[in-house]
N, C-alpha and C positions, 0 to 999 in steps of 0.2 A: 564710498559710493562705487559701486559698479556698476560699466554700462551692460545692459541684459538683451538688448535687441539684438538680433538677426535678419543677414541683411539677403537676398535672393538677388544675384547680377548676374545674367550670361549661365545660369546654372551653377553656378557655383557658391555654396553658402558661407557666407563670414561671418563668423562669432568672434563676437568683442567678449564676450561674459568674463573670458580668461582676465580681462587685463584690469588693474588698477592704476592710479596715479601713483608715477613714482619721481618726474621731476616739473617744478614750475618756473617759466618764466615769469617774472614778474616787469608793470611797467608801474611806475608810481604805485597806488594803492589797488591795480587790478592786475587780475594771474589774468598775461596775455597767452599765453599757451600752456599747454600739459602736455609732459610727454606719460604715454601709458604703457605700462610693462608687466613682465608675472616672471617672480624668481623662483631657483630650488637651490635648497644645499642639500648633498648628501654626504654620506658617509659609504665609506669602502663596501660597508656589507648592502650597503641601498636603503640603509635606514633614510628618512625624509627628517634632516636636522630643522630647518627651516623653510619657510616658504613665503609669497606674498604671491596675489595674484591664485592663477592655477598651475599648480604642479606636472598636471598630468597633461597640458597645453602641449599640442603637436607642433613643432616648427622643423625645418629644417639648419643645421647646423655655419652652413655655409664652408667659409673657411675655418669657424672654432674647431674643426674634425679632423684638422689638417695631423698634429701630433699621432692621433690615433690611424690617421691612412697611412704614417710612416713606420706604423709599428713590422708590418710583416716582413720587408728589408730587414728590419733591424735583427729580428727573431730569428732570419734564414739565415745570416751570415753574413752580411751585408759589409757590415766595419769592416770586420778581419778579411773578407775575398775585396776588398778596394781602398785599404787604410783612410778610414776615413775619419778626419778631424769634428772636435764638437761644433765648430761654425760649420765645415759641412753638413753637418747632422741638424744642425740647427736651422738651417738656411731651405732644409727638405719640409721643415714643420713651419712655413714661417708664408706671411704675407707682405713682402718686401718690397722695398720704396722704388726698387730699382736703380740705387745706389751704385757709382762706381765699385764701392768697399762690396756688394753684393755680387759685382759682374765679376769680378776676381777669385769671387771663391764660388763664384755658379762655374766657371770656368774650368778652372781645378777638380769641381767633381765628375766633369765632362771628360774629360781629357784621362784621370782616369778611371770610367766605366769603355770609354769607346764611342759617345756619342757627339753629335751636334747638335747647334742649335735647331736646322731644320729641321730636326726630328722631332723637335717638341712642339704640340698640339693642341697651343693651348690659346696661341691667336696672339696678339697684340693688342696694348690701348696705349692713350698717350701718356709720358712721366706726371707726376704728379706733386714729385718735388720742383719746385720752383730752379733751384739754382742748374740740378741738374738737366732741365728742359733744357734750360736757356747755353749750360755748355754744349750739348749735343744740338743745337742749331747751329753755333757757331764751327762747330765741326761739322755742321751736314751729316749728321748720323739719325736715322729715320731710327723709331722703337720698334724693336725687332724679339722676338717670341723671349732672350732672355730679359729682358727689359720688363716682361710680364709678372705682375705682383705672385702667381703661382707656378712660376717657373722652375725654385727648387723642389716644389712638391713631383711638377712633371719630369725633371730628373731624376727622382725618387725612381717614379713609377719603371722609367726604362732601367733604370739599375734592376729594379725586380724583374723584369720582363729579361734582362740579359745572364742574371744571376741564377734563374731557372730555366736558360735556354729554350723562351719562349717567345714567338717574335712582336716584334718594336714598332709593327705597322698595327692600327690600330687599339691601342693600351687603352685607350682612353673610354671602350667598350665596355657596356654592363656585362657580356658573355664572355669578355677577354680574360685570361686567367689569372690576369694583374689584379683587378676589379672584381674581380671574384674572390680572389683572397681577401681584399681590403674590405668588401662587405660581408664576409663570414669574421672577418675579424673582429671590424665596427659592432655585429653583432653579440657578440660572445662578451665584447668588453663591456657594452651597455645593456645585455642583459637582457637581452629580446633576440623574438626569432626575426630571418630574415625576411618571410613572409609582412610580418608585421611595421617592419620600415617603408617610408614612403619615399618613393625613388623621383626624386628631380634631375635635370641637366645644369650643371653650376654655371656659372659666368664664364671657366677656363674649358668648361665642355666635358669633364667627368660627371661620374655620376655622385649625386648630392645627397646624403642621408636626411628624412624627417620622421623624429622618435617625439615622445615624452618629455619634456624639461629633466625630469626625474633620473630619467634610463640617460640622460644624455650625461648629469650632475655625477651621475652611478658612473661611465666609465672617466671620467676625471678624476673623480677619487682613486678609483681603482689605477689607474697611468701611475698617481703618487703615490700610493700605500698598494704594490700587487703581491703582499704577501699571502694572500689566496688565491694567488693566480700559480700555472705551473710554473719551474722554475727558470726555464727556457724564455716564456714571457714577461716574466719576473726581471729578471736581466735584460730584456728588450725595454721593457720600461723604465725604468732606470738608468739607462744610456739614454734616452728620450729627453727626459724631465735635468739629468745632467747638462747636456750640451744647451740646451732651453735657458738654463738658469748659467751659466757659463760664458753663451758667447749670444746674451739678449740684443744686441745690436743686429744680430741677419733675421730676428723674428718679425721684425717688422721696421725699426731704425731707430737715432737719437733723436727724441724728441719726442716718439710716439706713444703713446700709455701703454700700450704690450710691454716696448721695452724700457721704460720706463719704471714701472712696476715691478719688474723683474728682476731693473739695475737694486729698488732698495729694499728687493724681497729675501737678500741674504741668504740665497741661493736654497728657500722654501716656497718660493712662489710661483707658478707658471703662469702666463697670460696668452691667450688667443683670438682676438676677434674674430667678427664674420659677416657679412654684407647684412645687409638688412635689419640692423640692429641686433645682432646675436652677440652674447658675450660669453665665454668660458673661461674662467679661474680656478686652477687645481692648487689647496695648500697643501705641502710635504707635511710629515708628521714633525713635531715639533715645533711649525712653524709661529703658533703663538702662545707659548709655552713648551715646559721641556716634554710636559707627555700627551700633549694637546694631537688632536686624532687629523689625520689626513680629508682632506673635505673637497668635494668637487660642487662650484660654483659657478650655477648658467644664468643667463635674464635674456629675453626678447624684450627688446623693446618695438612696441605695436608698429607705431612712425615710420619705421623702419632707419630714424634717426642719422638722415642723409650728410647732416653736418658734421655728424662726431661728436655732439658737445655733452648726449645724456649720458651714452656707454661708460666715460670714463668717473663721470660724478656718481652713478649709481655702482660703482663696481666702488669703486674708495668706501660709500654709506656701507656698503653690506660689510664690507672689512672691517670698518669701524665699526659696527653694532655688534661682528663676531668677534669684536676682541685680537683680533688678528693688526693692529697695524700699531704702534705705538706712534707720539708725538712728534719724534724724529721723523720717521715715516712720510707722516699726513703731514710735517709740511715740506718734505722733499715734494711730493705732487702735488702743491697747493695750485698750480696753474692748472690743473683737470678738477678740482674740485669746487664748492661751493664758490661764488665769485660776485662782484660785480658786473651787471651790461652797462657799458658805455655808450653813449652816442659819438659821432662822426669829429666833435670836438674835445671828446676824451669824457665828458661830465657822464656822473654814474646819474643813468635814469630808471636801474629797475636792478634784481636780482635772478639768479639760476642759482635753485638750489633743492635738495632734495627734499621729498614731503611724504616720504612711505616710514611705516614700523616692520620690521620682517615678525613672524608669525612663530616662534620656537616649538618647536614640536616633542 
C-alpha cells in the first residue's frame, strides 16, 4: 500500500507517495506503529540494482555525505602535507560520540594542521553518551565545539581552507572556497549538476546536499569501486573507504550500528548515518562474494526515526535480501536487528521487525 495524498502547509508541499512500509511495531495481535521508508541500490555505473519505495525521492543527505565532503582534502594532498593517520582520516568522515578516544585524536589533528578548537564553527550541544556526560560534570567541563558530533568533519574543512592558503574565517560558507569544492565534488561523485542540488544549512551550520536516493546510492558506489573515476580521485577514495573500515570506532563509536557494522564488514563495508532518518551503506567489491560488484546503499526513512531503532533493522534486512551478510554476521548485530519489545517489567508484549521485499531491478 502506498500513501498517495499530498499535504499543502505554510506552502510548502509534502509528498508521502515516495514512501512504503518498511518496519512494524507490533503490540499483541496489532501493528502499533509503521515506520515508512523508500530504498535504492546502485551500482558504480548508476545502474538502479534495487529499490522499494521511490528511487528518485529528494532528501537531503545530512551527515550520510560526510565521507564524500572529505574527499577534496584527501585528493589535494591532505595525508602526505599533515601525516595523517586512518583514525584521523576516519574521525573527518565520522559522526562521533564525543568520546574521550575521539577528543585525543580530534586533538592530534588540530595540533598538526594549526588550528583550535575556537576555530571550529560548528556550535555545541550536549554529550549524548551517558558515562561520558556524567565524567565531564564531575570535572566541570562545559561541551565545547570539539565535543560536537561534526567536529572532525569541521577540522577537515580548515585543513582544506589552510592546505590551499585560503582563509579559516568563514569556511562554513556556500561561496567559501572550501564549500565550493566540497559541492563541485558532491556533485561530480553523484552525478548531477550543481544546479540541480538542493541546498540546506545542516545542524553544524554547512551547507547540506538534497539529490535523488539514486544519485546519492551512485556516489557510494562510486567512494567503493572508483575505478572510473580519475586516478587522483581514485586514490582519494580509497584512502576514505580504508581508514572507515580500519579504524570504525571515530565514525561514530562502540556500540553504534555505523561502527558496528563496519567492526563485522571485514573491511568491505562502509556505514554512515545522518539526522532525520537518512542511511548510507557502501559495499567494496568483493564484499559478498569474490567477484560480487561494489553497491552503494541509501534509505530515508519518512519519521525521520528519532529513536534510532528503524535505520539499523532496515539496513541489516537490505544486506540480507542482498546476500551480503552471512550468519556469523547477522548475529554479531542481532541487538539492531529484528527483536523483541519489552514492557517496564522485562515481559515481551510485541515485536519490531522488518515488513518490506526490495524490488530487483
Amino acid at each position: 500500500m502506498i500513501l498517495s495524498n499530498k499535504v499543502v502547509h505554510n506552502e510548502l508541499v509534502i509528498d508521502t507517495s515516495s514512501f512504503l512500509p518498511v518496519v512494524y511495531a507490533t503490540r499483541g495481535n496489532l501493528v502499533e506503529s509503521t515506520h515508512w521508508g523508500a530504498i535504492a541500490v546502485v551500482d558504480h555505473s548508476g545502474r538502479l540494482v534495487a529499490s522499494y519505495g521511490n528511487p528518485e525521492l529528494v532528501a537531503y543527505l545530512r551527515s550520510s555525505s560526510k565521507p564524500i565532503q572529505a574527499l577534496p582534502l584527501i585528493e589535494l594532498g591532505g595525508v602526505e602535507q599533515f601525516n595523517l593517520s586512518d583514525e584521523e582520516i576516519s574521525l573527518m568522515c565520522a559522526s562521533h560520540r564525543g568520546l574521550d578516544m575521539h577528543m585525543e585524536v580530534l586533538q592530534k589533528i588540530q595540533a598538526k594542521i594549526g588550528v583550535q578548537e575556537t576555530d571550529l564553527l560548528c556550535g555545541t550541544h550536549p554529550i549524548s553518551d551517558k558515562s561520558t556526560a556524567e565524567a565531564m560534570i564531575l570535572r566541570g567541563e562545559l561541551p565545547g565545539q570539539n565535543r560536537h558530533n561534526c567536529s572532525g568533519k569541521h577540522t577537515g574543512f580548515l585543513a582544506q581552507a589552510i592546505l590551499r592558503e585560503k582563509p579559516k574565517a568563514d569556511y562554513i560558507n556556500l561561496d567559501h572556497p572550501v564549500q565550493s569544492l566540497v559541492l563541485k565534488t558532491f556533485a561530480e561523485m553523484s552525478h548531477i549538476s550543481e544546479e540541480e542540488i538542493i541546498i540546506g544549512i545542516d545542524g553544524c551550520s554547512v551547507p547540506v546536499f538534497g539529490v535523488p536516493l539514486r544519485n546519492a546510492g551512485w556516489s557510494f558506489a562510486s567512494l567503493c569501486d572508483p575505478s572510473e573515476l580519475s586516478l587522483q580521485r581514485a586514490e582519494a577514495c580509497h584512502v576514505i573507504t580504508k581508514a572507515m573500515t580500519q579504524a570504525p570506532d571515530m565514525v561514530s563509536g562502540p556500540g553504534q550500528f555505523d561502527t558496528e557494522l563496519m567492526k563485522v564488514g571485514r573491511g568491505k563495508i562502509i556505514a554512515k548515518g545522518g539526522a532525520e532518518g537518512y542511511q548510507s551503506i557502501g559495499l567494496l567489491p568483493g564484499a559478498f562474494g569474490e567477484n560480487s560488484p561494489a553497491l552503494g546503499i541509501v534509505f530515508k526513512i519518512a519519521d525521520g526515526d528519532s529513536i534510532g531503532r528503524a535505520r539499523p533493522l532496515v539496513g541489516i534486512e537490505i544486506l540480507r535480501q542482498l546476500g551480503a551478510l552471512d550468519s556469523q554476521q547477522i548475529e554479531a548485530l542481532a541487538s539492531f536487528d529484528s527483536r523483541p519489545i519489552q514492557n517496564w517489567r522485562k515481559l515481551e508484549v510485541g515485536q519490531l521487525k522488518p515488513v518490506f521485499q526490495l524490488k530487483f531491478h
